[in-house]
C-alpha positions, 0 to 999 in steps of 0.5 A: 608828116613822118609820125611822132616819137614821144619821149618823156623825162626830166629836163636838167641844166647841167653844170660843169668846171672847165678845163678838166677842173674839179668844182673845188677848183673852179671858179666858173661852171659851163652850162648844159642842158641835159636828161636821158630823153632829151638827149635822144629827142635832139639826136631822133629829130637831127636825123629828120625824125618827127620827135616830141618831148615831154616834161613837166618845168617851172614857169620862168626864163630858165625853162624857157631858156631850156626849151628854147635850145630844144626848138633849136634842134627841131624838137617839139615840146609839150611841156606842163609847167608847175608852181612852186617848183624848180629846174633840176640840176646835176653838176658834172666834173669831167674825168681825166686819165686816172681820175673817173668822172663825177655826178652829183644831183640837185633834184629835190622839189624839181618839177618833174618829182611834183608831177602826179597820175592825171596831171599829163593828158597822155590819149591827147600826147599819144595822138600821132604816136607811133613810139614812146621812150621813157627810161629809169631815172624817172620812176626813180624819183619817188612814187607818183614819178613811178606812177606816172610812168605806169599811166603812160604805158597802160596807155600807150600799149592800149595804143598799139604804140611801140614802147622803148626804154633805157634801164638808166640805173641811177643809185643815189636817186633811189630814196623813197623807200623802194628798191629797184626791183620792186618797180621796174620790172613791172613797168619794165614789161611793157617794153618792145625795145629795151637798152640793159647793162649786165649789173643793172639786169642783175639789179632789177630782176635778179639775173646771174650773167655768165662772167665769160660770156656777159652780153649773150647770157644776159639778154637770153636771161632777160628775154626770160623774164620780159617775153614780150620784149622784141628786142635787146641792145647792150654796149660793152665798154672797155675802160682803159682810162677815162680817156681812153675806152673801147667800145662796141654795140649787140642786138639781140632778137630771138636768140639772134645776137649781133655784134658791131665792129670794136671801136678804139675811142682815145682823147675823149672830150665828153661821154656823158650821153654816149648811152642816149646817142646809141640808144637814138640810134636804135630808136631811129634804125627799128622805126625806119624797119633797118636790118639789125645789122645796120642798126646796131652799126649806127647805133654804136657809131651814135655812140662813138661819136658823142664822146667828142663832142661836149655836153649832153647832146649828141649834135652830129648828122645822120651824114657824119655818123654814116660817115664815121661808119665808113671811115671805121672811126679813123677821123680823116679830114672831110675836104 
């Protein structure tokens, strides 16, 4: 059996107006599941990787509802139920042309926000574990979230394990007390494998990008300030509309960047998980030792291709992506 890949993060149950409406419009609301490191599991184990998903949930049928939709998708679960708890939810409108998308959060007293250090047995999680991905939404819960996120880096490094993570800034989850910069770069220096964003770099630790020159400017500041980190992926997006994007994906290792071809993404039904479906393909590239070219190609077309397809979960195959690849994004017809 192929090794694990861990992830860890809250699992949320998305809800959404139909048909492009706003919530004050709507009468109904489609159901998602949803959560950074949940979206990248379900893409990891479509690819065949062996990828195990942890949280912490309510003991009652939605979160058995939840989990089910993971195991549909093959991924394995480890998940610590909590009384007196509940499901996080976040509730999404989608955009359209001018008008930008929308998230709102309901998270207060989830279980995951209840979790403490030593709650999760992390030795026994990490037996078989060969990668670990958490990102920033998590320590920015509240303390003991943060906390917990540092438990299990400790950990996995002591384990030789190789740890990833997405900088995921989330503003209005930042409430307890403690600014961004005060926690992420200490948690943030355990990392072998890093997806950045320009403003989010500027947030955590300080960093002026050089406005004509974002992407490189950026990693090389970052690899400064984080030197054990290996590697670096960024996407840059070119917002023409809510409709209409283009969007392209780097690595960067040691001074070497490597850029993807540009995509042009029109008509687009839902970028909600576009980052988690690069960020799998990133994942799924270094752990199967792929040339960084090849990487940050799949990686980027992980990306394009969430952006037609609707909910969180990036359900395409490893044969599409490649095929979307191949294509250069041209979307003909497979007879």
């Amino acid at each position: 059996m192929k090794s694990k890949i861990v992830l860890f993060g809250e699992y949320l149950l998305r809800l959404t107006p139909p048909h492009n409406q706003t919530l004050v419009q709507a009468e109904k609301l489609d159901m998602h599941w949803a959560g950074s490191e949940a979206n990248i599991a379900v893409s990891l184990s479509i690819f065949g990787e062996n990828a195990e998903y942890i949280s912490s949930m309510p003991d009652n049928s939605l979160t058995r509802t939840g989990i089910s939709q993971l195991h549909k998708y093959g991924v394995k679960t480890d998940i610590l139920l909590k009384d007196n708890s509940r499901v996080g939810l976040y509730f999404f409108e989608s955009g359209q042309g001018a008008r930008p998308g929308r998230v709102s959060y309901d998270r207060e007293h989830s279980a995951l926000s209840q979790t403490r250090p030593g709650d999760l047995d992390w030795h026994r999680i990490f037996e078989g574990a060969s990668w670990f991905h958490w990102s920033g939404i998590t320590p920015a819960l509240n303390e003991n979230t943060a906390a917990v996120c540092l438990e299990a880096l400790q950990i996995a490094k002591e384990r030789g394990i190789t740890i990833s993570a997405d900088f995921n800034h989330r503003a209005t989850l930042w409430n307890y007390g403690k600014q961004p910069s005060e926690v992420m770069p200490d948690l943030l220096q355990y990392c072998d494998v890093i997806l950045a964003d320009a403003d989010t770099s500027a947030l955590y630790f300080g960093i002026e990008f050089d406005e004509n020159n974002i992407v490189k400017s950026t990693c090389q500041q970052l690899q400064d300030k984080l030197p054990d980190v290996g590697y670096i992926a960024m996407t840059m997006r070119n917002q023409i509309s809510a409709s209409s994007n283009g969007y392209t994906g780097y690595l960067w290792k040691n001074g070497e960047l490597i850029t993807s071809r540009d995509y042009q993404i029109d008509n687009i039904a839902d970028r909600i998980g576009a980052g988690d479906a690069f960020m799998s393909g990133i994942i799924y590239g270094l752990h199967n030792n792929h040339s960084m070219k090849d990487t940050i190609e799949f990686a980027t077309a992980c990306g394009v291709m969430k952006h037609f397809i609707t909910g969180d979960f990036n359900l395409a195959t490893k044969n599409e992506i490649d095929t979307l690849i191949r294509q250069k994004g041209s979307g003909r017809i497979i007879r």
